[in-house]
N, C-alpha and C positions, 0 to 999 in steps of 0.2 A: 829252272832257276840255277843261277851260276853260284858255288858256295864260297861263302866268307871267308874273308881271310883274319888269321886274330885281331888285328889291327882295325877291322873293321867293325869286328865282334864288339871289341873294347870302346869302343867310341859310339857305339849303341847302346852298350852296356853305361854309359855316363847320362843316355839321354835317358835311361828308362829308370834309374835309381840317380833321384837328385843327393851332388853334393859327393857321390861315389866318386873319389881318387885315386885313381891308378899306379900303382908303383912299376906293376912287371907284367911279364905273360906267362901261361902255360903251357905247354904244345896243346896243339889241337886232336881230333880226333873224332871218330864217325865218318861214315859212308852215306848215310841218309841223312846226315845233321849236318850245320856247322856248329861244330863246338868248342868252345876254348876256355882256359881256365883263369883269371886274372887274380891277382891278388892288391887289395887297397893300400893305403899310406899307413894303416892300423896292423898289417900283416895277416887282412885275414881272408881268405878264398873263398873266391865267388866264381859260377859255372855261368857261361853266356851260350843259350840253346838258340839256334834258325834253322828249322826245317827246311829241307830244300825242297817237300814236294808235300803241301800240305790235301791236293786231294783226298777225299772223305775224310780226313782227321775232323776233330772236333775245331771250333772255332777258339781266339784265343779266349772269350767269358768261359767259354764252358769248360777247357780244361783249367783255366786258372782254380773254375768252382770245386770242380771235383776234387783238385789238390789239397785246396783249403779243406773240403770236406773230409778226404783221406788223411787229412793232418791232426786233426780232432780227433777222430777216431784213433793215432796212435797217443796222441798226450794221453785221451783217457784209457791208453792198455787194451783197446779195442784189436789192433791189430799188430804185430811183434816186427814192425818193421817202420821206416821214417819214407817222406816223400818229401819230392824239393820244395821248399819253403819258400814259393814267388814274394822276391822281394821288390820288385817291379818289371813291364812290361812295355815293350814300345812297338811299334811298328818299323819296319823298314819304306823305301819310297817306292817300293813293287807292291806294295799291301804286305809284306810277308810275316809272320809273329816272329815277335827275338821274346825270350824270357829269362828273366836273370833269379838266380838263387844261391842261399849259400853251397859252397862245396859239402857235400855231401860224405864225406870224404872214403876212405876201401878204395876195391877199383871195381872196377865192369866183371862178371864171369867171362872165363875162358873153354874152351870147349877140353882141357886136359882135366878142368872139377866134375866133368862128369863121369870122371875115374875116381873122383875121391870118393870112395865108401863112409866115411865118418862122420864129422857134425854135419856138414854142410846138405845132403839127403832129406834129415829129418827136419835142419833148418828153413829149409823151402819148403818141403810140406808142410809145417807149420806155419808158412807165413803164408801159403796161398788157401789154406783151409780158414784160417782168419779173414782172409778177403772174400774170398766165396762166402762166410758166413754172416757176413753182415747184410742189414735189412734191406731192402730195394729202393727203400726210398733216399738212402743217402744218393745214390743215381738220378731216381724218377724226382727229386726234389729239386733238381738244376737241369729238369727236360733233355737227361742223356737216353739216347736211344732204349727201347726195351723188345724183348721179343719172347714169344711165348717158345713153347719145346716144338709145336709144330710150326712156327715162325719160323726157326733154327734150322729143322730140317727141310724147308722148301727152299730158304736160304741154297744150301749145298744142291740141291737137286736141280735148282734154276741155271747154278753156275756149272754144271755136270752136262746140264742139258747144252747151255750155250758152248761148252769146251767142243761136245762131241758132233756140234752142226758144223767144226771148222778142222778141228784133227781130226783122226780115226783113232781113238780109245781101243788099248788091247783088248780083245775080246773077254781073258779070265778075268781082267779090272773090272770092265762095266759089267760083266755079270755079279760080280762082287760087290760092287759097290752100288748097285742096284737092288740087291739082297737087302742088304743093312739099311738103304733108304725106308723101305720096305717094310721092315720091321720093326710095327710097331712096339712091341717092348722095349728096342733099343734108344726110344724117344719119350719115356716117363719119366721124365726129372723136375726137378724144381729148377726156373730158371735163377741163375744168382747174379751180382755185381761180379765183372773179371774182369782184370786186365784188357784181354781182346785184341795185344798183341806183343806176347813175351818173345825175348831176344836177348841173347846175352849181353848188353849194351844196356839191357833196362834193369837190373838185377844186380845192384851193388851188393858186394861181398867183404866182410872184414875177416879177420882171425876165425877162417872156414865157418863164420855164419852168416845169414842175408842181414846185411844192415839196411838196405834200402829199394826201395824198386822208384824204376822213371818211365816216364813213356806213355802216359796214361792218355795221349790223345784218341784210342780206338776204345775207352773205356763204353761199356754197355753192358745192361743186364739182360746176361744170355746165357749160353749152356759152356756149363766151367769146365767142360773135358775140352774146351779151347785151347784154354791155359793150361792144362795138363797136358794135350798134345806136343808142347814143345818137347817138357821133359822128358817125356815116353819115347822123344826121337832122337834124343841127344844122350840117354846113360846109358848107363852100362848094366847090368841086371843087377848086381849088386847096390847099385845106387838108387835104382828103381825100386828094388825091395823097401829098403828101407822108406825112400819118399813116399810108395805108396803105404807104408805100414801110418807112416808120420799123421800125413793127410789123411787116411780113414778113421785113424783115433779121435783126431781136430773136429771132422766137420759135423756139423751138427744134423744134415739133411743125409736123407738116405739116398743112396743113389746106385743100383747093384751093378748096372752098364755104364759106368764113368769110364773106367779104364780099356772098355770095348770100342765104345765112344773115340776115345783119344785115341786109339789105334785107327780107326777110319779117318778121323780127322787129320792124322799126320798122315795118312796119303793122301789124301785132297787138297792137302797144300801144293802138289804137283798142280793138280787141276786150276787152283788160285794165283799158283806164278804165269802157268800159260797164259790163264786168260790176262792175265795182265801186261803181258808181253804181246797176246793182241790186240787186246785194247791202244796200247802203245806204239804199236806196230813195231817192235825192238825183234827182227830176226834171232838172231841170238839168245835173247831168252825163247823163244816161240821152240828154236833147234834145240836148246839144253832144256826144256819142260819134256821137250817131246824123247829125249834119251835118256831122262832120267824115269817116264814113265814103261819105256820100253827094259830099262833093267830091272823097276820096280814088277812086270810082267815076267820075267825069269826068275826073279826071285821068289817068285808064288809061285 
């Protein structure tokens, strides 16, 4: 799918919120999105999202549900963060979802906060310990995917398996990561509501706290060292400290292999870009999975 350009954004953004007036634009922005920011004849900022590549994302009912759903849940102090506020929806004439909301406003995380030591740490553990601790039915209530803890781990083992009929897998990896499939203590958790696919781009930030998370089209209740794998691959230890001190106070479910978890899970994101780049047949990612698994093998 070819992405939007603001102009195009904005003239979608009129079809899906009747009566919306245009004054201006805002630069765009995103890699996997078309996004742009427009502001109305009232001065007030509104965000126009079109995925460019909606494969297994959720359809536009179900993420719309989940929103409204996550959106309750913060009015009522449920969870210490805001979600975009679909103020209408349209299609494009490729079938593609545009969704429009207010500006959320902070900006997106950058990869230099996960040097920041101070609020922003205990901030995100705090907000993903609220997410993971809410009930499953805010999910299972709008038929978003669910999976049990052994779900989760045939999950990984399926895509392990299909990696390894088409690379050749470093030998110390797949003994490794065949270990931990393996082991069943590392698969007793409760599964929860997460995210299901953090990114610095989903993960609005004001005056070094989370004001807001977006993205929630991979939402499902599944095993939260998902959403914890990101952060466990992007800080710094001292940031990690602290987020994991944050999030074990927050959550309410015991979980003693989370953070074991997230440590295998953030190397099998190797495993999930290759396949995905065979799935896609994109050489280029298929060569960069395969030499980022080859230094991830030296560095064990």
């Amino acid at each position: 799918m070819r992405a939007k350009t603001p102009l195009e954004l904005a003239a979608l953004a009129t079809a899906a919120v009747p009566g919306l007036q245009i004054a201006g634009l805002r630069p765009p922005s995103d890699e996997v999105l078309s996004v742009t920011g427009v502001i109305d004849t009232a001065g007030n900022r509104w965000t126009v999202t079109c995925p460019h590549d909606t494969v297994g994302g959720l359809d536009l009912d179900a993420e719309s549900g989940v929103l409204a759903r996550l959106a309750k849940a913060t009015d009522a102090k449920r969870i210490p963060f805001d979600v975009p506020r679909i103020h209408g929806t349209t299609l494009t004439p490729q079938g593609d979802r545009v969704i429009v909301h207010q500006d959320l406003g902070g900006r997106t995380m950058e990869e230099s906060d996960f040097d920041d030591p101070h609020v922003l740490p205990a901030s995100l553990g705090r907000a993903l310990a609220a997410l993971h601790n809410l009930p499953e039915v805010i999910y299972t209530g709008i038929h978003l995917p669910s999976y049990t803890a052994t779900e989760c781990r045939d999950r990984h083992l399926a895509l392990l398996d299909e990696a390894a009929a088409q690379v050749l897998i470093p030998a110390n990896l797949w003994n490794r990561w065949e270990a931990a499939l393996d082991d069943v203590a590392l698969w007793r958790f409760a599964p929860a509501p997460i995210h299901g696919d953090l990114q610095g781009n989903s993960v609005v930030v004001d005056g070094g706290a989370v004001r807001a998370m977006t993205g929630f089209s991979s939402a499902h209740v599944g095993d939260p060292a998902q959403d914890v794998s990101w952060v466990l691959a992007q800080a710094s230890d001292t940031f990690l400290d602290r987020f994991r001190e944050a999030y074990s106070r927050e959550r309410t479910a015991t979980d003693l292999q989370l953070f074991t978890r997230a440590q295998l899970l953030s190397e099998l994101a190797i495993i999930r870009w290759l396949v995905h780049g065979l799935h896609a047949e994109e050489r280029s990612i298929i060569a960069e999975a395969r030499e980022m698994l080859t230094d991830l093998s030296s560095d064990l």
